[in-house]
N, C-alpha and C positions, 0 to 999 in steps of 0.2 A: 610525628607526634601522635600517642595512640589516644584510645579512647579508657577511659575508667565506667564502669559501672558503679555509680554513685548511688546515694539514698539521697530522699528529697532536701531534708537536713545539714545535708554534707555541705562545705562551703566549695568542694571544687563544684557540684552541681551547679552553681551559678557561672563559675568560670569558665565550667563548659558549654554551658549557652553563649556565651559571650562571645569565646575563642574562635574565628572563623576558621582555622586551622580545623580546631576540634569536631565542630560541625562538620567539615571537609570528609573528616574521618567517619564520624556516623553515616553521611552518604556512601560512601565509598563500603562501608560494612552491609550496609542495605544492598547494595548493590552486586556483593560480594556472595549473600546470602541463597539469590537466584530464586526465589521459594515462589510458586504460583500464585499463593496465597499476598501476598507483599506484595506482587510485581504492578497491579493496578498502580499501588501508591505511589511505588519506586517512579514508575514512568510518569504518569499525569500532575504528581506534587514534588516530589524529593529533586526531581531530572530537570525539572522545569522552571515549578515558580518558584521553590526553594533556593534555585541558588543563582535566580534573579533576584531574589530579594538577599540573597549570603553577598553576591557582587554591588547592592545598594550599598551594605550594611561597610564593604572593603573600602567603596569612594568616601563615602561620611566619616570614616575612619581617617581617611588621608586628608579629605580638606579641614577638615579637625584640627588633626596637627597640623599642618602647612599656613592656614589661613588663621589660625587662634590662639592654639597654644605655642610653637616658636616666637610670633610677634612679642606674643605676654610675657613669654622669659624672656626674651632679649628684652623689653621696657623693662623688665624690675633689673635681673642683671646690671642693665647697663646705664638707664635713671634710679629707681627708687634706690634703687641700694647706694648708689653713690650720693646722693641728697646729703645725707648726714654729713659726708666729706666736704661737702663742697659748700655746707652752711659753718662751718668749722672754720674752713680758710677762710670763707669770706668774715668772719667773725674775728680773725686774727688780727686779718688786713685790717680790717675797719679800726682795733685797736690802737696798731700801729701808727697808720695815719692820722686817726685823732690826736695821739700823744704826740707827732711831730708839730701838727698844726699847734697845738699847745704851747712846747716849743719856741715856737718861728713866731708867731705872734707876742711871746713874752719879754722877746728880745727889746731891748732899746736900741732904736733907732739912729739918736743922736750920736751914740759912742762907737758907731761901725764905719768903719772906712769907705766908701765908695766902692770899691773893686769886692770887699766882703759882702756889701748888702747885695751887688749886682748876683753876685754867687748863692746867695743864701735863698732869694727872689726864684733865682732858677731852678734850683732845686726843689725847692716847695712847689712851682710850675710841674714839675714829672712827677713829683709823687701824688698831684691830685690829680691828673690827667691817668694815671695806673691805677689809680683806688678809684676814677669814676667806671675806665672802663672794668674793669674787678666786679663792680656793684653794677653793671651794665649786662652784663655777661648774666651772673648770680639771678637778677632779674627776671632776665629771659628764661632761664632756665627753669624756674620755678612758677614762670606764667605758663610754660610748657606742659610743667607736669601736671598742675592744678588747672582748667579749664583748655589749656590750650590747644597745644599743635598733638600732643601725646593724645590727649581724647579724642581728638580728632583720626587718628589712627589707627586708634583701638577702634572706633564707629565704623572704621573702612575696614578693618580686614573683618568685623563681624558680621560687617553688610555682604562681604564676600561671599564668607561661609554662609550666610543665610541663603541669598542667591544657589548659590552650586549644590545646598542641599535641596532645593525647593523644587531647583530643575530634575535633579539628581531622582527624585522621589516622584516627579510628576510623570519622569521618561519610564523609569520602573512600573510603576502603576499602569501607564499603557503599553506595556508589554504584557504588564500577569492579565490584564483585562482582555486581552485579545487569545489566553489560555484559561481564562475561566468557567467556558464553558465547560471544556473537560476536564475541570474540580468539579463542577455543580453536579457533571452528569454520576461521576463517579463518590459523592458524598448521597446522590438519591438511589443509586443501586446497594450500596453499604445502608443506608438507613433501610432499604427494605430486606434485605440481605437479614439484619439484626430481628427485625420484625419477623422474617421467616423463622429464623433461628430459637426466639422466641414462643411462636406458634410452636413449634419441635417440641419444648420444652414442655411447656404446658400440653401439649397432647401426651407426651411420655407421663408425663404427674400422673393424668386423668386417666391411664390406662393403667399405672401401677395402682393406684385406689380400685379401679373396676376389680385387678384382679388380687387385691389382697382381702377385698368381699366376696368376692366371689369363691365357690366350693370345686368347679371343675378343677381338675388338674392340669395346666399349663402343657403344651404340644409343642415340642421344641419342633423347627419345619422340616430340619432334613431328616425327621421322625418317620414325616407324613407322610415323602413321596415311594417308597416302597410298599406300602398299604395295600393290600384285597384287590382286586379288579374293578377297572374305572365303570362309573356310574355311565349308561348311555347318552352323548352329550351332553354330558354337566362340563362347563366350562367357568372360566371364572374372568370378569372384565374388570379391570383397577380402573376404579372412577377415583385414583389419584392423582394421578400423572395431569388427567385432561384437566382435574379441578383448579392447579395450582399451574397451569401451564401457563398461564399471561403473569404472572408472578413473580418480577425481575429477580434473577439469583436464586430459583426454587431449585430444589433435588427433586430427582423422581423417588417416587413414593413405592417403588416396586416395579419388577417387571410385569409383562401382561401373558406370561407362561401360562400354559395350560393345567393346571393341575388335580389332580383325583382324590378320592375319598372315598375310605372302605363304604358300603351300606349295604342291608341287605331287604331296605326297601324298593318301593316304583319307582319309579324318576319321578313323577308327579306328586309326590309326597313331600317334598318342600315347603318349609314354611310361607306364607305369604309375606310376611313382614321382612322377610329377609331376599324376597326378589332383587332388591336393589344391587345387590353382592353377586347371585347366584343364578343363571339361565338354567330353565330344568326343561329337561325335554332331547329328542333325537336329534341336535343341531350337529353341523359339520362343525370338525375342530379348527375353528376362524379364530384367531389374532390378532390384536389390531393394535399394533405399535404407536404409542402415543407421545411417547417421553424422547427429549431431547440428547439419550443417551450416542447416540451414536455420532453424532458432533464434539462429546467431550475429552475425546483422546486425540482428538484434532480440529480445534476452533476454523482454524484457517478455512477446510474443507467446506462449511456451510456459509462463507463468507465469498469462495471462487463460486460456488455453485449457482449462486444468486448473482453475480458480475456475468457468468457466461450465460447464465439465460438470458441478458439483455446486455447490449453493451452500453447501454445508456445508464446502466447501473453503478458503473465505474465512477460517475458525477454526481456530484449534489443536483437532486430531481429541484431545487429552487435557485440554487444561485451560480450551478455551474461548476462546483471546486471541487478539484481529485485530490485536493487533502484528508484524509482521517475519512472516510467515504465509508464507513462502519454500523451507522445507525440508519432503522428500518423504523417504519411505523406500523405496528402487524394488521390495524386498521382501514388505513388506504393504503398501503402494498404496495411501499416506495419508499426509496433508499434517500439518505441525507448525508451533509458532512457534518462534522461535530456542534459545530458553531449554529448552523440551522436546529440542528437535532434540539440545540439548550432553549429553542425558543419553542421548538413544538411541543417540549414539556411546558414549559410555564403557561403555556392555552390551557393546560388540565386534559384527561385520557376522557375527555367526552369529545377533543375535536383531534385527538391523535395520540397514540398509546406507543410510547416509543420503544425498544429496547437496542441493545448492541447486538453485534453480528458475531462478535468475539469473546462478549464478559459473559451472556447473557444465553447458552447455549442451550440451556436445560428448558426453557421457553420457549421454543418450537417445536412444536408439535408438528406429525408431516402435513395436517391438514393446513398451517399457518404457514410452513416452507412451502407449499403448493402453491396456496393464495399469492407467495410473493415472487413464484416462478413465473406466473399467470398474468400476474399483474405490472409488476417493477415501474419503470420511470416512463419509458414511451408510453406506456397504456394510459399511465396513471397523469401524466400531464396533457395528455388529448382529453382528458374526462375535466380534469381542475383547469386546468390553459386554455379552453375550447374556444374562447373572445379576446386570450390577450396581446397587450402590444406590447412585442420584443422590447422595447425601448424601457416600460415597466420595471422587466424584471431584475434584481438585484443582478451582483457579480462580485464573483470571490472576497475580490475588494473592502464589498461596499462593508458600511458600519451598523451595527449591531441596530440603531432605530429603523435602519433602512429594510433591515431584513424582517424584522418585529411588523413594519408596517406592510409587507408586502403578505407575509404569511398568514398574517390574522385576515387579509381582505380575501387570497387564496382559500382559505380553508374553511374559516369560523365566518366570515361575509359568503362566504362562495361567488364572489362578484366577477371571476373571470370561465363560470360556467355556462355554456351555451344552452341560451332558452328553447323549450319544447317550439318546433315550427313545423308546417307540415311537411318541408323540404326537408328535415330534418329527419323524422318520425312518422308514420302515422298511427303513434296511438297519442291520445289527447290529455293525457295526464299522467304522472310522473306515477301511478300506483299501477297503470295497465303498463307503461316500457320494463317497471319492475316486473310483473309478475310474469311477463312473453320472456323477457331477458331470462329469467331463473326457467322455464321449461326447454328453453332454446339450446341452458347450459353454457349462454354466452357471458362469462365473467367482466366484460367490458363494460355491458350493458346492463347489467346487475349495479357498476361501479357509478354509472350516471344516474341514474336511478337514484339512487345512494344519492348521488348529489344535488338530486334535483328535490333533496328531501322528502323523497318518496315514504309512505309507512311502512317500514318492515315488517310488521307482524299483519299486512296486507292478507286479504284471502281472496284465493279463484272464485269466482261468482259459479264458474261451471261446474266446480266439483268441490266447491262449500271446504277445500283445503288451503291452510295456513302456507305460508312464503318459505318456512322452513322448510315442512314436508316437500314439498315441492324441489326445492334444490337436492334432497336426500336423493330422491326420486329418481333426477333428471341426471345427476352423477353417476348412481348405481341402479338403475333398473333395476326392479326386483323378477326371478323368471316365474316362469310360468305354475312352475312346482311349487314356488313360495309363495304364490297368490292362493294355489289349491289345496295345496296337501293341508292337513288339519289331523292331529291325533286325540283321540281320544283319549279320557280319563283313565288311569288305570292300565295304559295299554304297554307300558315302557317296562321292560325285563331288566331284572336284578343283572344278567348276564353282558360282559363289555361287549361279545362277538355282536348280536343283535343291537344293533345302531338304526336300521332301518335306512342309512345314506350311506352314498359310497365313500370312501376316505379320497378328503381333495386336498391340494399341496395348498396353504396358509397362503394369502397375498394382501398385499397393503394395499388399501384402498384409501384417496383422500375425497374431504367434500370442502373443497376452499371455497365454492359460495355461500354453503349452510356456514362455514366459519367466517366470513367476511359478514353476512348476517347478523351473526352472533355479538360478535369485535362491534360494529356499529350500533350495538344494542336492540336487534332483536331478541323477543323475551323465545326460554325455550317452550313448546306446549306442554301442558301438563296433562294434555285428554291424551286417547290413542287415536291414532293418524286413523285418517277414514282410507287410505291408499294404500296395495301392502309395500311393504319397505324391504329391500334385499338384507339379507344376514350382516354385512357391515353396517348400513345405514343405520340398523336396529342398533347395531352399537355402539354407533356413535351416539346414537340419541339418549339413549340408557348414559353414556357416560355424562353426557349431555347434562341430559336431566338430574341426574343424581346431584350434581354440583348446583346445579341454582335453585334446588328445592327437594333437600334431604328427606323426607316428608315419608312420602307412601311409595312402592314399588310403582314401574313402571309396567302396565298389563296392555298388550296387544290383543286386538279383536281377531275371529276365528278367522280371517282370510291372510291373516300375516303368516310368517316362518312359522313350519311346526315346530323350533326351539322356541315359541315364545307362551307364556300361558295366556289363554283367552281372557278378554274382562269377563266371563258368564261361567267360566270356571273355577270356584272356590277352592283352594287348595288346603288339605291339614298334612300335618308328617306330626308320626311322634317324638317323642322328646330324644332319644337317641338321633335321629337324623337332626334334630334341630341343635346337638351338643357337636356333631363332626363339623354340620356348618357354621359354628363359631368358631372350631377348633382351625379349620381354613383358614379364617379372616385374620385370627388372631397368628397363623402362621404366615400371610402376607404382612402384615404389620412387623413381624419379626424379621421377615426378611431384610425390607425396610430399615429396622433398624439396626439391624448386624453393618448395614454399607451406609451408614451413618457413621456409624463406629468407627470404623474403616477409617472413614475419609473426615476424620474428626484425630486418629492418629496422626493420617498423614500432616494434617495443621500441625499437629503438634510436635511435629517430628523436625518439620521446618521452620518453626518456633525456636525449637530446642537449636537448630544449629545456628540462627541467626544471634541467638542470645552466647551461644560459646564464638563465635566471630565478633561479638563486640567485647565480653570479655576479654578475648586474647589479646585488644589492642590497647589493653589499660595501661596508664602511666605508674611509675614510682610514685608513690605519694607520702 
């Protein structure tokens, strides 16, 4: 039996809800469809609780008929309908009878023979012993159908079906309840999914208004990259990608390609307002990959990556189960199974930020995949376990209160963390093991720290720097040329040959304690680091910064990279350099959204075939 494409109006539209057949058929069309876009649904709703509850809806159906409706046609059938018959003969009988007694009674006595009256006696004997039973019978029958044995029957086989639905519907409910988590997780990534989508939205409005006011002339991007000879490190860092990276279900916002701009000014000639976009100065051409692209042509990849770096990652780091073993908390740096995962969302992203290892690819950053190579389940449960007793902790088993009450005392109580002792430590406070842990570069001890509710935004007494700087630092030393070197105003040539450094091959650098930091809500600085900071760290920080305080440029003091402008150096450019470096930005944005485009056909493309597979299984109607 196919499916029809109905309008809401239509009366098969009800019938097709109804039809479990029909339904059958719309999974099966889902299913058929294959689309990446669907497939969450298909699996976690359609595959699951759908057709546990399609299998409720088949037994209710059967004890229906079996327990209710057959009993009720056999009663009318086979009493009410017969009533009428059987008040007719008795109505006959009773005539007949009467009239005999009539009869028999009117006889005279005196003028009958002996041998006649004996006969006559007898006879009237059978015909009221037939007419009682008759009215005996008739009786019964009609005490039965009017309060009696028939009501009585009708009570039981409804009491039946009452029962077997009740059970029916209680056994069902704890089965979808034991898959709800993976509806709840997958309705909070589609609700922020939508909200993303939304943001897209309204950012494309706001950029069509900027520029249907505006007088420049639009720079299509693959205009751009053929242009004049490159500026001497002028690079470009997308504080995209890093902005929206915790942001379930986000796209990246661009790549972090290097790209050029005719000028035939200084490199120092950039506007100030526009730092935030643009590095000016003789920097090495450094990259720094931020966006979760490279997981999305194959989810699975960043999912083994993260099991082989620990093999305790294969398990729910809380109760043990290699079921669904998919979700991560990018926070503490520790894998879960599904069921766990739905309760560390409902604490809220202040005591755990959860995402998937599979839906949710475009959210790791490599500094949050580092953090959770570093960290995973053994680290992560020697830091939150440090006091517990095995007997405590949940198990696959156990029931959703059970798991509820174990992770809220784990996480949000921290009551199974080991307290500062001197056996333990010897620093005396939970803000010196933080700040020795983050110079040390030892991620474990960053982690207890963290739990021992240390302050994040802690500073070194010795060198008057913040807990950020400091893990920037102790990740990426900066060398010795990027503490010294310093260019002057003025000094950077119109000509690409003159760089002033040597050409070094791109490397990805991560800072998973500056981003473990971050994740638990250290704030980022908004002064400049009193340390200098290697050419990555700067960039991360810039990306950093730019995201949680759009505000003013990012200015490095004189001992930083000579890519960075000093605070004591004011920079102007004239209006031609300040129209190429919008013409930039607005061609990163373009980029952007050419592969929205893209990947907004592709929806639609597997839209489109899923809607010609339901079609094709329509009915004659």
């Amino acid at each position: 039996m196919g499916i029809v494409a109905s309008r809401p109006d239509d009366p098969d539209a009800a019938l097709y809800l109804k039809d479990p057949t029909k339904f059958n058929g719309f999974i099966g069309a889902l299913a058929e469809a294959s689309s990446n876009g669907i497939q969450p649904a298909v699996e976690h709703y359609f595959d699951k609780i759908a057709r546990q509850l399609l299998k409720y809806e088949e037994q209710n159906s059967l004890h229906l008929q079996k327990l209710v409706i057959e009993p009720l046609s056999k009663l009318y059938n086979h009493d009410i309908k017969l009533a009428e018959s059987k008040r007719k003969d008795f109505e006959e009988e009773s005539k007949d009878y009467y009239a005999y007694v009539g009869r028999y009674l009117g006889q005279r006595q005196d003028s009958l023979k002996h041998k006649k009256r004996a006969e006559s006696d007898s006879k009237y004997q059978t015909k009221r012993r037939n007419f009682e039973l008759k009215r005996f019978d008739y009786s019964s029958f009609m005490q039965d159908l009017h309060g009696g044995r028939k009501e009585q029957e009708m009570l039981s086989h409804l009491t039946r079906y009452a029962n077997f639905q009740a059970r029916s519907y209680l056994a069902t409910a704890k089965n979808i309840e034991a898959m709800m988590p993976q509806l709840e997780a997958l309705v909070d990534e589609v609700t922020k999914a939508d909200k993303e989508f939304e943001f897209q939205r309204t950012e494309r409005e706001e950029k069509r208004r900027t520029l249907e006011k505006s007088a420049k002339a639009y720079v299509e991007p693959e205009m751009l990259a053929p242009q004049g000879p490159t500026t001497p490190g002028m690079t470009t860092t997308s504080d995209f990608d890093l902005s929206r990276a915790d942001s379930t279900a986000s796209q990246a916002r661009g790549k972090n390609t290097p790209s050029s701009v005719p000028t035939n000014h200084s490199a120092t000639a950039a506007p100030s307002g526009l730092c935030r976009r643009i590095t000016v100065g003789g920097r090495p051409n450094y990259v720094r990959d931020t966006s979760g692209n490279a997981y999305e042509d194959n989810p699975a990849k960043l999912l083994q990556m993260i099991r082989d770096a620990d093999p305790m990652n294969k398990t729910c780091a809380d109760c043990g189960s290699t079921s669904k073993v998919e979700w991560v908390s990018i926070n503490l740096g520790m894998v879960f199974c599904i069921e766990c995962s739905g309760i560390h969302r409902s604490l809220g992203t202040h005591i755990s930020k959860v995402r998937s290892l599979t839906l949710d690819v475009h959210s790791f950053t490599i500094d949050i995949v580092e953090l959770l190579i570093q960290i995973g389940n053994r680290v992560g449960n020697s830091v939150w376990e440090g006091r517990l007793d095995p007997s405590v902790k949940p198990l696959p088993s156990s029931t959703r209160e059970e798991r509820l009450k174990f992770i809220t005392a784990k996480y949000a109580e921290r009551a199974f963390v080991q307290e500062l002792s001197p056996t333990l430590s010897r620093y005396s406070t939970p803000n010196e093991t933080l700040i020795a842990s983050i110079k040390k570069n030892d991620i474990e001890g960053v982690l207890y720290g963290i739990a021992l509710r240390a302050d994040l935004n802690a500073t070194d007494r010795s060198r008057s720097t913040r807990a950020f700087f400091l893990a920037l630092a102790a990740a990426d030393p900066a060398s010795p040329s990027q503490s010294m070197r310093n260019i002057p105003p003025n000094s950077g040539s119109s000509s690409s040959t003159t760089t002033g450094f040597k050409a070094t091959e791109p490397r990805s650098i991560s800072f998973p304690i500056a981003e473990l930091l971050v994740q638990n809500g250290a704030e980022v600085p908004t002064t400049a680091p009193p340390i200098p900071l290697s050419t990555a760290a700067q960039t991360y920080y810039t990306q950093r910064s730019s995201r949680a305080a759009r505000q003013s440029p990012i200015k490095f003091n004189s001992h930083n990279s000579p890519g960075e402008v000093s605070s004591s150096n004011k920079v102007h450019s004239s209006n031609s350099t300040a129209a190429r470096v919008e013409n930039l930005s607005s061609s990163l944005q373009s980029n952007y959204e050419g592969k929205d485009r893209e990947k907004a056909n592709k929806r639609g493309s597997a839209g489109a075939r899923f809607a010609g597979k339901v079609a094709s299984l329509g009915l004659d109607r």
